[in-house]
C-alpha positions as CSV (number, residue, x, y, z in Angstrom):
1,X,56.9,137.7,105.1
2,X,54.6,137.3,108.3
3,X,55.2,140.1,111.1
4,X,52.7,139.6,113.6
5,X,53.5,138.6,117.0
6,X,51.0,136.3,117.0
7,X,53.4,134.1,114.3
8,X,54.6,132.0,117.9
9,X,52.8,129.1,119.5
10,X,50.5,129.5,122.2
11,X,52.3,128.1,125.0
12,X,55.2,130.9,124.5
13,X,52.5,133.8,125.1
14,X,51.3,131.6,128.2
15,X,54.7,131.5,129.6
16,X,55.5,134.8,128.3
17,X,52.3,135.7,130.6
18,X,53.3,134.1,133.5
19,X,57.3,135.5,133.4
20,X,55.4,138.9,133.6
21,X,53.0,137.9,136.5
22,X,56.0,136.9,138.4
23,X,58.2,140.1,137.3
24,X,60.5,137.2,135.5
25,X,62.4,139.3,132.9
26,X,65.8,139.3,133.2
27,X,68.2,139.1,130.7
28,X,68.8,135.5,129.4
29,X,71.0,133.7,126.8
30,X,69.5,131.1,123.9
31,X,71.1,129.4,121.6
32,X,69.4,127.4,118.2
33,X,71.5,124.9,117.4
34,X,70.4,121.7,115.5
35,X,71.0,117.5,116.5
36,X,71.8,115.7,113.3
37,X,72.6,116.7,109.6
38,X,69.7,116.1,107.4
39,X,69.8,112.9,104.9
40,X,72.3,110.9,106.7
41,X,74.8,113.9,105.5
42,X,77.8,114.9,106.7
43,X,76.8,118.8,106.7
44,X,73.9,121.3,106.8
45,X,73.7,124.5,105.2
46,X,72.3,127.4,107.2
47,X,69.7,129.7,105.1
48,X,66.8,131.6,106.2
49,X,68.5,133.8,108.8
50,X,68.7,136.7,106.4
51,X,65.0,137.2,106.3
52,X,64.3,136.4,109.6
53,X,66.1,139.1,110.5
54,X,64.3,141.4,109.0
55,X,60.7,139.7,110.3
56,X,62.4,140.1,113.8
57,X,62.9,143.8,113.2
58,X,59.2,144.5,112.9
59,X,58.0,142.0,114.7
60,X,54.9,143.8,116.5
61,X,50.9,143.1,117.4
62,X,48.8,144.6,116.0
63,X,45.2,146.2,117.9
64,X,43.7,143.4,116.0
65,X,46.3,140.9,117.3
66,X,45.3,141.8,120.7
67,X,41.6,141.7,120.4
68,X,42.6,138.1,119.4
69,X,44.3,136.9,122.4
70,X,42.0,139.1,125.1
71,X,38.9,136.7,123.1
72,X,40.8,133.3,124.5
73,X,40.0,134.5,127.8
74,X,43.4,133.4,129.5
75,X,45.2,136.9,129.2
76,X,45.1,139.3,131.9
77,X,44.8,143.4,130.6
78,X,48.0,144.3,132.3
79,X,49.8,141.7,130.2
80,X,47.6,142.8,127.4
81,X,48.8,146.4,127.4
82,X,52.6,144.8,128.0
83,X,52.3,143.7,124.7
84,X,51.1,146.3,123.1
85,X,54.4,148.0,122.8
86,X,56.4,144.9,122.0
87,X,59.2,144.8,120.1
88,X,62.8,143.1,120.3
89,X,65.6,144.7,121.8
90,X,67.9,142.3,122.1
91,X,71.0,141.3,120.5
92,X,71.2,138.6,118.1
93,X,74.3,136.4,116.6
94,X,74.1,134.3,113.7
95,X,76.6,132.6,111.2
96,X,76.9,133.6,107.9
97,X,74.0,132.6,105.4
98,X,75.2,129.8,103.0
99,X,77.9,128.7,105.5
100,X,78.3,125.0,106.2
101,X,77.3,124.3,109.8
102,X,77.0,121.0,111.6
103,X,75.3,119.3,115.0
104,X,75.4,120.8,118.2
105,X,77.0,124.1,117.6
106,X,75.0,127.5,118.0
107,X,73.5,128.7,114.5
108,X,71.6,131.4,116.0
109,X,72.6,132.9,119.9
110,X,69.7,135.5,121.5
111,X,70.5,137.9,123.8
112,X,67.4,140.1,124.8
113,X,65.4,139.9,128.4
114,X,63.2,136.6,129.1
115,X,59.5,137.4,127.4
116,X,61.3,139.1,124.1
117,X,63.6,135.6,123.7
118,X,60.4,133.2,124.4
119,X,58.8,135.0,122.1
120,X,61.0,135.0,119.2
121,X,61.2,130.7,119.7
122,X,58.8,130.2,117.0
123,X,59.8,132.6,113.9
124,X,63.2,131.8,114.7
125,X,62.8,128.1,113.9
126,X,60.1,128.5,111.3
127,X,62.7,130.1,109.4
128,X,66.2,128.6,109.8
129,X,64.4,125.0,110.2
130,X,62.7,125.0,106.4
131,X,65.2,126.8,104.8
132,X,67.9,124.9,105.8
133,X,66.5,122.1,105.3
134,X,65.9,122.7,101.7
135,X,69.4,124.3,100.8
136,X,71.0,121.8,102.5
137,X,68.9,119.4,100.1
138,X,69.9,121.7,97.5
139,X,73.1,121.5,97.8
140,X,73.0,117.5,98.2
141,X,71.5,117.7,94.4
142,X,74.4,120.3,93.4
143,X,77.2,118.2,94.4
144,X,75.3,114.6,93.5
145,X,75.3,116.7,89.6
146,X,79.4,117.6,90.1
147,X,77.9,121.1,89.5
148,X,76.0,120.9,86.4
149,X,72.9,124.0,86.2
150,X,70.0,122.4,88.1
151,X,66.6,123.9,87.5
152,X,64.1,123.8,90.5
153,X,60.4,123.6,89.5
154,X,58.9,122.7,92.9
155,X,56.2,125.0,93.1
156,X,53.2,122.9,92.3
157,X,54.4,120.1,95.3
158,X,55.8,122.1,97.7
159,X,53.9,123.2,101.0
160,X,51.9,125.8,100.1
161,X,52.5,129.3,99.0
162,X,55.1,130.3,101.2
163,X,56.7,126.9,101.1
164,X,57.4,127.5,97.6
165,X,58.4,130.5,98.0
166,X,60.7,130.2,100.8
167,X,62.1,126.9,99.2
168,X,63.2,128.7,95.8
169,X,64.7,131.0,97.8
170,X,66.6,128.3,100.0
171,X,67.5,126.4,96.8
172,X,68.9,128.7,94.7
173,X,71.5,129.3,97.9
174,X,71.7,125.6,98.0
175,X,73.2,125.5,94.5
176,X,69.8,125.6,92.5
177,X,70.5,127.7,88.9
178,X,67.3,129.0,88.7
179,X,63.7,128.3,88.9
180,X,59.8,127.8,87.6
181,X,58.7,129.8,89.9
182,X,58.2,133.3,88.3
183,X,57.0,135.1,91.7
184,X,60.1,133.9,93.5
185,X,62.5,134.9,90.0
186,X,60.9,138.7,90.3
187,X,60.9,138.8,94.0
188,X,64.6,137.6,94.9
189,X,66.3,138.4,91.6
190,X,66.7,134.5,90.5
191,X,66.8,133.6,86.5
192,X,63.5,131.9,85.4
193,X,63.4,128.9,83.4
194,X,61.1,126.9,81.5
195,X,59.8,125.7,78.3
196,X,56.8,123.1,77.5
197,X,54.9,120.4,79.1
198,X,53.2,117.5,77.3
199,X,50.1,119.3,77.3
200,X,51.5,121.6,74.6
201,X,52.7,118.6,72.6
202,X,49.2,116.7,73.1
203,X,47.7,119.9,71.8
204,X,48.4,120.0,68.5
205,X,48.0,117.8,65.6
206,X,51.5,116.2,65.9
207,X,54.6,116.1,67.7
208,X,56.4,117.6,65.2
209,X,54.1,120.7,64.6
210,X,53.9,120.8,68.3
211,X,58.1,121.2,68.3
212,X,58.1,123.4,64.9
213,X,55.4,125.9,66.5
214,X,57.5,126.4,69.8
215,X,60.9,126.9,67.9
216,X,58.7,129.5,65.6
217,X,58.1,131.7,68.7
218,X,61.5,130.9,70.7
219,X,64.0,130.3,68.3
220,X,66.8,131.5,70.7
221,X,65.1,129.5,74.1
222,X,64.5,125.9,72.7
223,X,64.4,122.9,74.3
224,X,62.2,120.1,72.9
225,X,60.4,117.8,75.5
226,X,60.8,114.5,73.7
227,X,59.0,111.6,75.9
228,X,55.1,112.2,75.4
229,X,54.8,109.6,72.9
230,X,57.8,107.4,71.8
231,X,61.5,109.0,73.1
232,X,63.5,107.2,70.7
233,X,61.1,106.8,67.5
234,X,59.2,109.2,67.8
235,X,60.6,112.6,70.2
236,X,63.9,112.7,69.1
237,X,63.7,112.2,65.8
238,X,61.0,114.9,65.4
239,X,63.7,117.0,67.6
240,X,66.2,116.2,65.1
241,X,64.2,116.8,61.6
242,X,62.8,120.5,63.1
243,X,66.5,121.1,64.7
244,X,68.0,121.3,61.3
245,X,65.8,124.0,60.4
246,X,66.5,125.9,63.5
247,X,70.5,125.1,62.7
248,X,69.6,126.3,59.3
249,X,68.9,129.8,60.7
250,X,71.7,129.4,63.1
251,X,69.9,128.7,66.0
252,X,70.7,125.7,68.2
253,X,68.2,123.6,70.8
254,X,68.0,121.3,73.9
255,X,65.8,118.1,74.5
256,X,64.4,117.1,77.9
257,X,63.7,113.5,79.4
258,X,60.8,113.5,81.9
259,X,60.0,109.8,81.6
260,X,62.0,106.0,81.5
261,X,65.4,104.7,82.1
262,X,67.5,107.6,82.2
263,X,70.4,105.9,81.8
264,X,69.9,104.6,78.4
265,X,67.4,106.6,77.0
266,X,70.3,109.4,77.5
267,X,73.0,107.9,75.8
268,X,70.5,106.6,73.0
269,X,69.4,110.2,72.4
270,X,72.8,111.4,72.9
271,X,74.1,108.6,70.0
272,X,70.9,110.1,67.7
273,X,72.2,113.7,68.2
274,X,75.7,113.4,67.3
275,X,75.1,111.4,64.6
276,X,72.8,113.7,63.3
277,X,75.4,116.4,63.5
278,X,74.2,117.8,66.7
279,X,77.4,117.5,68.9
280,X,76.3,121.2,70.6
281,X,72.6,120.0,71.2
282,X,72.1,120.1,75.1
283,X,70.5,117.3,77.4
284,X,68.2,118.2,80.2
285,X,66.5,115.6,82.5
286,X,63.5,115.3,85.3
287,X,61.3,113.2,86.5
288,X,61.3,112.6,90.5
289,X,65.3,113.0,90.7
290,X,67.0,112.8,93.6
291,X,70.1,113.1,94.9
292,X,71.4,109.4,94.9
293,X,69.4,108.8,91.4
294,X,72.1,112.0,90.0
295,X,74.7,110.8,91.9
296,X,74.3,107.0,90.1
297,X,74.1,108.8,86.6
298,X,76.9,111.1,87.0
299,X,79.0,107.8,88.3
300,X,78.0,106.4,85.5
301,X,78.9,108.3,83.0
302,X,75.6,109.5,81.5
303,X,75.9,112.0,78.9
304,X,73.5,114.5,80.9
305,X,73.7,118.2,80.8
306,X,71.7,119.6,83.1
307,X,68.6,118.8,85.6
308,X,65.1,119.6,86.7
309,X,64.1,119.0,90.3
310,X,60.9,119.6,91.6
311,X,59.4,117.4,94.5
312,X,62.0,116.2,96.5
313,X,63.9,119.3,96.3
314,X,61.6,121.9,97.5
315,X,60.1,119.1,99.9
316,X,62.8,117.4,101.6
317,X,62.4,114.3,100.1
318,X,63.0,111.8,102.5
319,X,63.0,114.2,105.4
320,X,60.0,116.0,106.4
321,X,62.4,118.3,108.9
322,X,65.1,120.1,110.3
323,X,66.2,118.9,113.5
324,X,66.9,122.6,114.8
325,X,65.5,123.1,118.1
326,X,66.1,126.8,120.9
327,X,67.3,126.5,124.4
328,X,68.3,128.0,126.9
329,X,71.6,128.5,127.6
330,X,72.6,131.0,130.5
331,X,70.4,133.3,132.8
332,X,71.4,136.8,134.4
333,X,71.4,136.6,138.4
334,X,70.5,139.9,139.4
335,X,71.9,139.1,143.2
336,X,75.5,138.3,142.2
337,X,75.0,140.5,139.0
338,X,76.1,138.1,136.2
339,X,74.9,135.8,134.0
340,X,74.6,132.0,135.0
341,X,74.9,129.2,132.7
342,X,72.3,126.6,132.1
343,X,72.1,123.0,130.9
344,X,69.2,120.7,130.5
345,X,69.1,117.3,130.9
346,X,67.7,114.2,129.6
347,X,68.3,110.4,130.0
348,X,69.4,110.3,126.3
349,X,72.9,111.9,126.5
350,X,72.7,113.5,122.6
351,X,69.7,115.4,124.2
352,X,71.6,117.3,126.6
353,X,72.7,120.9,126.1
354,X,75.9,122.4,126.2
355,X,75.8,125.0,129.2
356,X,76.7,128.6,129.1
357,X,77.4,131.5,126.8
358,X,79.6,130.0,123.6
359,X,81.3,130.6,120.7
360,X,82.2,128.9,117.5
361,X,85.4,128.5,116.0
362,X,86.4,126.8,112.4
363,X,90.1,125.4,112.7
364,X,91.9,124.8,109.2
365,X,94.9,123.0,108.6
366,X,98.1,123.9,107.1
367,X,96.2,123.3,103.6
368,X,93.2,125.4,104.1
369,X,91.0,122.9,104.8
370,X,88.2,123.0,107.6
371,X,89.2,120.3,110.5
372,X,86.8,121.2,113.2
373,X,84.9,123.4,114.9
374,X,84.9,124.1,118.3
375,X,82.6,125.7,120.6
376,X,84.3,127.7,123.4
377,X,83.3,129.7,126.2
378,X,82.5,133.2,125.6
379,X,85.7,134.4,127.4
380,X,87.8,132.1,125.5
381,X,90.0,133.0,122.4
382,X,91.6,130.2,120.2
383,X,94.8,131.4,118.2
384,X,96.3,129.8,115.3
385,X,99.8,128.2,115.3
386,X,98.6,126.9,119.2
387,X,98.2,123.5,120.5
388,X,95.3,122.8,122.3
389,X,93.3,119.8,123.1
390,X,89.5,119.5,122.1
391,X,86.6,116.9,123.8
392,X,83.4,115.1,122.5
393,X,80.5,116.6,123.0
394,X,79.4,113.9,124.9
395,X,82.6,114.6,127.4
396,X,83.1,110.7,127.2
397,X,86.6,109.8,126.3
398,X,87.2,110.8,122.9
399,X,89.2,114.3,122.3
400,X,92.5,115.2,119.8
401,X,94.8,117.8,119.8
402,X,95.1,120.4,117.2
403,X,97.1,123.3,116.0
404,X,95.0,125.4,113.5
405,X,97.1,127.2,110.7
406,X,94.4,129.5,111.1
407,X,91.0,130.2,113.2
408,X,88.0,131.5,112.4
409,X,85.5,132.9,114.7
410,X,81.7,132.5,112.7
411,X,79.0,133.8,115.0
412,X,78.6,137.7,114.4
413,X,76.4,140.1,115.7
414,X,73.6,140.8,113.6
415,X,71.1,142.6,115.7
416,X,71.8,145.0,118.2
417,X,69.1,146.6,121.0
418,X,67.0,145.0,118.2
419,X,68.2,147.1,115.3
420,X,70.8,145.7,112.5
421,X,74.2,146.2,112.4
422,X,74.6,147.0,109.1
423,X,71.9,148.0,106.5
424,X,71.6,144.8,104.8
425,X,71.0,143.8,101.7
426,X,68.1,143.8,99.1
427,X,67.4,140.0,98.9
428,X,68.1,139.8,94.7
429,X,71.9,140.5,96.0
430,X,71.6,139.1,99.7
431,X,71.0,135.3,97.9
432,X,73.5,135.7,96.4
433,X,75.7,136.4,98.4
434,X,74.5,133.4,100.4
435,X,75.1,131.0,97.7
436,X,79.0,132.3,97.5
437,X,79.6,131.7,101.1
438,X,78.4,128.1,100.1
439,X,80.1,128.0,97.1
440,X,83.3,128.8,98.7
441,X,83.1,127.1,101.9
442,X,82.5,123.5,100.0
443,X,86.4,124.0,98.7
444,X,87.1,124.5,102.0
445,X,85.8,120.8,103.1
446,X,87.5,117.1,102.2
447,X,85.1,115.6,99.2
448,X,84.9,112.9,102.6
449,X,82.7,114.8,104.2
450,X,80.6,115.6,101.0
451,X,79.8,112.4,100.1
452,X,76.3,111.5,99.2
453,X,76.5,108.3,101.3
454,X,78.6,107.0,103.8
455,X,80.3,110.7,104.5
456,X,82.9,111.3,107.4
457,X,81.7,112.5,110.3
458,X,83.3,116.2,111.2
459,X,84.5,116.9,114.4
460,X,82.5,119.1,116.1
461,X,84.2,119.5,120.1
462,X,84.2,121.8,123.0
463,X,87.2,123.1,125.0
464,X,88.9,122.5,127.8
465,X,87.2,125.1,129.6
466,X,83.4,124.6,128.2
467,X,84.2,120.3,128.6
468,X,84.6,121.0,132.4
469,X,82.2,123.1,132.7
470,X,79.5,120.5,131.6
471,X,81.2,117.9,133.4
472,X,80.5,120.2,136.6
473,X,77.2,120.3,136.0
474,X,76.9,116.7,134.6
475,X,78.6,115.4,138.0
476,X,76.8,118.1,140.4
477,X,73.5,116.8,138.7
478,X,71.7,120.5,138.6
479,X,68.8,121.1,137.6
């Protein structure tokens, strides 16, 4: 992973520049939070917070990195030699890798002084943006499948080397069962799968030397790819006549569908195997799936085993982008000796922030399921078993009282004076991990707010305390 400073955009290093010329460096307070789930959704999952972590941690410039910025001419030495014994030593918060999150509340809170948090803007949303944005995609696919082993085998679409690196990664937190790529499998500990393309078919004299060759060499790993010339007259029959030598020897096999109507060319193939005897015989499918496409098939009944999912998995699909974006959220004022809250502004109301120093909360009901989160004033604690009333973000008219059978407070501190807080986890076991708290947070959520279209919206509202706040500064039109 990249740890040069210079992984930021320019205009932080100007302002970081110009915060030093003016001896600007107090302690300040940023939140990440993100505008809208992805895909018309009705959640997000957060990944990539893990490893930026550990970027942040030796996140330094190098002589090199210096030379760099003293040749754009715009950098004065004094700031030059400022940086040369940069590092962060701040605090950081985050919620848990894998958990659900949703619109508007802090992912990610910063505390450090003003240069170290500009700084930090870029890696911070380089990371959280992508990665969420493909786990979230991920899980999309997982639940579109009802939980069926999906393969990911984006590596040859997705955005470069690191894309594909970083979306395996994401994926297999976002429900993925394993992957193509065999970098990302050694690197975070995630199975490798894979058998043929058409190529190897097209290779040999016929299809069904092409399929009696491969089950020769892995007998115990077979999975025939049965649409390179004719699925139903040609593939699965030759799957079929060089299966019952395999089944001879005890061994069973898979076929794969890359091409066609799904649909019916599954349930024809399906007819075909269990006629032949091959009840056992497993069906794996590709071929530009998305989430709606799985969704449709699963709906339908289609007698589909598993799935591959390159493109729009590791891509986006639809979505090009996470919507996270870093602001500030409360200054220290060295004068009265405490920190200030902040709010920006904007004629569109869903772009105004939510000022001050905040926590999240998850409320459950009496059933253990999630029924909202709230963000709440540092200061503030929400108990269980107590009624309180909750606002829209918006503070327009819309609130509802609650009593929480039980509370739970999700931004922890991760980083402290810039070091961890614990000794973390080699990523093999930190991923998975990750996926767990996904796992095991989806029970936690109405299928409502999981739905592929159309999902309920969850309630996401401030307190009492944080609503009048805003409405202060709302009113009192600060700026």
């Amino acid at each position: 992973m990249e740890t040069s400073a210079l992984f930021t955009d320019f205009y932080e290093l100007t302002m970081a520049q110009g915060y030093w010329k003016e001896n600007m460096n107090d302690p300040v307070v940023f939140d990440m939070f993100f505008r809208k789930n992805p895909f018309n959704g009705g959640f997000a999952i957060l990944a990539g917070n893990e490893t930026l972590m550990d970027v942040i941690t030796r996140f330094r410039f190098s002589e090199d990195d210096l030379a760099f910025l003293e040749s754009q001419q715009i950098f004065e030495q004094g700031f030059l030699d400022y940086l040369k014994d940069f590092h962060f030593t701040g605090d950081l918060y985050t919620i848990d890798e894998g958990s659900l999150v949703f619109p508007q509340e802090p992912i990610v809170r910063i505390h450090a002084n003003l240069i170290e948090a500009q700084i930090l803007e870029g890696v911070i949303l380089n990371h959280i943006n992508f990665q969420s944005l493909i786990a979230t995609k991920t899980a999309r696919i997982y639940l579109a499948s009802k939980k069926a082993p999906i393969m990911e085998f984006g590596l040859r679409r997705a955005q470069g080397p690191d894309g594909a690196m970083s979306a395996t990664r994401a994926a297999f937190i976002g429900g993925a069962a394993g992957t193509s790529n065999t970098l990302a499998g050694k690197t975070f500990g995630i199975p490798v799968m894979g058998t043929m393309a058409h190529s190897w078919i097209m290779s040999h004299n016929s299809e069904e030397e092409a399929f009696r060759e491969y089950a020769k060499i892995y007998p115990d790993k077979t999975v025939f790819l049965i649409d390179t010339y004719d699925t139903l007259h040609s593939g699965i029959q030759n799957a079929i006549s060089v299966g019952r030598e395999l089944a001879a020897k005890g061994k069973s096999f898979g076929v794969r569908l890359d091409s066609g109507d799904i649909s019916y060319l599954s349930r024809e193939v399906r007819r075909e195997l269990d006629q032949a005897g091959f009840k056992d015989a497993k069906i794996s499918v590709s071929n530009e799936l998305t989430e709606e496409i799985i969704s449709t098939l699963t709906a339908s009944g289609a007698p589909i085993d598993s799935w591959g999912v390159g493109t729009n998995m590791v891509t986006g699909g639809t979505e090009s982008s996470f919507t996270g974006v870093y602001k500030l959220a409360a200054r220290y004022n060295p004068q009265v000796k405490m920190f200030q809250p902040t709010m920006k502004f904007s004629e569109n109301p869903a772009k105004m922030t939510n000022p001050g120093i905040k926590n999240v909360w998850r409320l459950y009901d009496e059933n253990g399921m999630a029924g909202a989160d709230i963000l709440a004033l540092e200061n503030e604690e929400i108990e269980s078993g107590k009624e309180y009333r909750y606002f829209h973000t918006l503070v327009d008219y819309r609130q509802f009282v609650f009593t929480a059978s039980k509370v739970e407070f999700l931004l922890k501190k991760r980083l402290e004076k810039g070091q961890r807080t614990d000794p973390g986890l080699p990523d093999s076991q930190q991923i998975r991990l990750s996926r767990s708290v996904m796992e095991s947070q989806l029970e936690t959520f109405d299928e409502s707010y999981k739905r592929i279209l159309n999902p309920h919206i969850y309630k996401v509202s401030l307190s009492e305390n944080l609503k009048d706040l805003k409405k202060f500064f709302i009113e009192a039109n600060i700026r």
